[in-house]
Backbone as numpy.savetxt, mean C-alpha at the origin, in Angstrom:
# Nx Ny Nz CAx CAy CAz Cx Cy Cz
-0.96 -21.09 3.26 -2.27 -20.66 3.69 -3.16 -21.90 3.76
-4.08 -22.09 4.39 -5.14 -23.44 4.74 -6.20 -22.50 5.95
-7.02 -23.59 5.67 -8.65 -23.05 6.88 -8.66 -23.71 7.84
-8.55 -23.12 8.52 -8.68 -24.17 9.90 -9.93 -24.81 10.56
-10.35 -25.25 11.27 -11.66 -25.95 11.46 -12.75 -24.71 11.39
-12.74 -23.88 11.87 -13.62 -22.66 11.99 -13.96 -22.30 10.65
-13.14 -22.40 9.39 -13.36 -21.69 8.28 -12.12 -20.84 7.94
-12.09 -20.00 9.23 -10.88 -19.15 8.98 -9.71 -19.41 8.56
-9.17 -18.35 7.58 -7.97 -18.64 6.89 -6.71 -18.15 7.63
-5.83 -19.17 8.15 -4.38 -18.96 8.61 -3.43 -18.77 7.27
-2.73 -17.82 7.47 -1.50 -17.36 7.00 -0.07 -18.11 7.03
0.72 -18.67 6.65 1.86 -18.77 7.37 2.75 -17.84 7.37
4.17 -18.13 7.65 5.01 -16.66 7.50 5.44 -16.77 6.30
5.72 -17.47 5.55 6.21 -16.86 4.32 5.34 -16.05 3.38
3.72 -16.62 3.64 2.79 -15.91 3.29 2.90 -13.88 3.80
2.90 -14.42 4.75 2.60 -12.73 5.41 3.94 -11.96 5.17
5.20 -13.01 5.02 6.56 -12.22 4.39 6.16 -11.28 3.35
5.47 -11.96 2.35 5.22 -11.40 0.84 4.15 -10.24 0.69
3.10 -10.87 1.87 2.23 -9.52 2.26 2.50 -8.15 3.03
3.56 -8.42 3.40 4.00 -7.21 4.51 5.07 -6.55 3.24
6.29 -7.11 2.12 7.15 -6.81 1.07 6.15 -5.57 0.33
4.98 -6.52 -0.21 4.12 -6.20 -1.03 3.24 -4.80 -0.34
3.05 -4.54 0.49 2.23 -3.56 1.24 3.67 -2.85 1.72
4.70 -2.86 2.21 5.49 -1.75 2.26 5.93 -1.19 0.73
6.47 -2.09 -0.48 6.54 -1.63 -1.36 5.20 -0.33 -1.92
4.09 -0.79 -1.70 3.17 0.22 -2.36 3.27 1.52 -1.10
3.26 1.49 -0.01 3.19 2.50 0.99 4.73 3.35 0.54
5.93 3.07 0.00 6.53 3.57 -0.51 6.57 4.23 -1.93
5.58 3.21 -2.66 5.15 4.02 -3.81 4.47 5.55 -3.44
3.79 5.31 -2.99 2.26 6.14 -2.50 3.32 7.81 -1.38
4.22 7.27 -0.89 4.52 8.42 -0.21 5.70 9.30 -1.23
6.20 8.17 -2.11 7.38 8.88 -3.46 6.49 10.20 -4.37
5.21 9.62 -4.67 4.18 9.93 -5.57 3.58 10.93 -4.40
3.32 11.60 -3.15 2.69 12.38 -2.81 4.06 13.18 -2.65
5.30 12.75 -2.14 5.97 13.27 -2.26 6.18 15.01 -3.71
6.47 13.82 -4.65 6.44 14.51 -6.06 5.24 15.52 -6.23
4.47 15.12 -5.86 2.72 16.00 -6.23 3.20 17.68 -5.60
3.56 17.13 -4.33 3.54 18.23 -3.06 4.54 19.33 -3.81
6.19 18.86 -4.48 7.38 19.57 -4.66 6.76 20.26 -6.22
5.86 19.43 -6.87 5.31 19.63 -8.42 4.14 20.83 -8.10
3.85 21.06 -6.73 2.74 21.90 -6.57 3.43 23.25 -6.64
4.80 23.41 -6.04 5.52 24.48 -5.21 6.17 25.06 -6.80
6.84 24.16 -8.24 7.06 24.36 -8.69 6.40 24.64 -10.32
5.02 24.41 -10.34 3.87 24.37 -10.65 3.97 23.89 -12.02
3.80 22.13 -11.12 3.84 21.03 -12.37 3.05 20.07 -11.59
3.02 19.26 -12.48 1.86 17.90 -12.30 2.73 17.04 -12.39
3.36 16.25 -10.77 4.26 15.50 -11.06 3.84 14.56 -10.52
2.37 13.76 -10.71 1.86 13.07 -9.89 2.23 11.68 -10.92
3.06 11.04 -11.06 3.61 9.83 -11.54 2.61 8.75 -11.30
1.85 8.51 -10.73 0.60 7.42 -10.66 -0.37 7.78 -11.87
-0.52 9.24 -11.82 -1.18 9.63 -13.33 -0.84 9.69 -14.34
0.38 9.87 -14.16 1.30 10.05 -15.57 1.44 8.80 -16.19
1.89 7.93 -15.25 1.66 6.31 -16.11 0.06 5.53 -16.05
-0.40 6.16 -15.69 -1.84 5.18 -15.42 -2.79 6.27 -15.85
-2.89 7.19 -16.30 -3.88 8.46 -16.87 -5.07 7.97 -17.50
-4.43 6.67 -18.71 -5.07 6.73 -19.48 -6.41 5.70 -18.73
-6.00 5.28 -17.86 -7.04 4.44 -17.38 -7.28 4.83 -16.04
-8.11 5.47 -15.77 -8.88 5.96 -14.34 -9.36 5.03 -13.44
-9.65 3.80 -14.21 -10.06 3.26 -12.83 -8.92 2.11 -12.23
-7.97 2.11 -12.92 -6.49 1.39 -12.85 -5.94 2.49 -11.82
-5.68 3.83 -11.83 -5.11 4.20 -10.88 -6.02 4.49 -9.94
-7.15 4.30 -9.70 -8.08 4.71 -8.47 -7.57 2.83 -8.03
-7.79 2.18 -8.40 -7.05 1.16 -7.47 -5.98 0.75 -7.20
-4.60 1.60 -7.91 -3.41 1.80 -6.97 -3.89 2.35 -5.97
-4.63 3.68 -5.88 -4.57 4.53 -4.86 -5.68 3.83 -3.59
-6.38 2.75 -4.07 -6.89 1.95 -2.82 -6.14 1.37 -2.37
-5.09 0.35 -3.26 -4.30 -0.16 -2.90 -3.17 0.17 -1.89
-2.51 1.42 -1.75 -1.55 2.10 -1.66 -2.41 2.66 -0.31
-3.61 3.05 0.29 -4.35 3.29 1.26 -4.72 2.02 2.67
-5.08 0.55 1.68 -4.82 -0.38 2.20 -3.68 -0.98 2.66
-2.19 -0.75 2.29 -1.32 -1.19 2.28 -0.75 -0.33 4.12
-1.23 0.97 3.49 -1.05 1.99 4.56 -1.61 1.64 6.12
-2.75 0.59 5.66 -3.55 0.45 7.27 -3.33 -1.03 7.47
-2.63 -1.34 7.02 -2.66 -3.08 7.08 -0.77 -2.56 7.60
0.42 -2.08 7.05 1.10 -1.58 7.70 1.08 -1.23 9.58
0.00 -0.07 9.26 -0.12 0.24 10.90 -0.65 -0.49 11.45
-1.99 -1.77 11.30 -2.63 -2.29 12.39 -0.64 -3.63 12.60
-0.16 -3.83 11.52 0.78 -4.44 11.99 1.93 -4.17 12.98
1.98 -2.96 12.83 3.08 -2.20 13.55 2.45 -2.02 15.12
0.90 -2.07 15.04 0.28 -1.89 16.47 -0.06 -3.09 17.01
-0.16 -4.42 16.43 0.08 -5.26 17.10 1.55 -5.94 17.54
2.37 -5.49 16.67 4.10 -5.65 17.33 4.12 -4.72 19.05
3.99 -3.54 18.66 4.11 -2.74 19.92 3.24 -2.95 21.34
2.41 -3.74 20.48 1.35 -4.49 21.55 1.98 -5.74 22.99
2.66 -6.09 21.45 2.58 -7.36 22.37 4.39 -7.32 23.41
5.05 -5.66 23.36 5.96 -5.29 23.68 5.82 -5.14 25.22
């Protein structure tokens, strides 16, 4: 990573490797965990595993769940500039 004359910060790829790992890993968290919620609803349990390990601290899992939201749109604007440039 470095600034280029403008200020702006360039990425390189190994950078954005780790950012794209790191943001699919949580978008897989996040769909395991709604997953579970949805099957825990039908069988009427609380199987929301982001709470279950992070309960005790509320504002620790309100920023997985930003996290895991961000990961989600930083995912798609990536996937829409691939198909873009198709």
């Amino acid at each position: 990573m470095y600034r280029a004359k403008g200020g702006e910060i360039i990425l390189n790829a190994q950078t954005m490797k780790w950012v794209e790992m790191a943001a699919t890993l949580l978008v897989i968290v996040g769909a395991l965990n709604w997953g579970l919620v949805g099957l825990g609803g039908f069988m009427g349990a609380n199987w929301n595993v982001v709470n279950m390990v992070l309960g005790a601290w509320p504002q620790v899992e309100w920023i997985v769940y930003v996290l895991v939201g961000a990961s989600g749109l930083w995912l798609f604007y990536d996937w829409w500039m691939k198909m873009s440039k198709k």
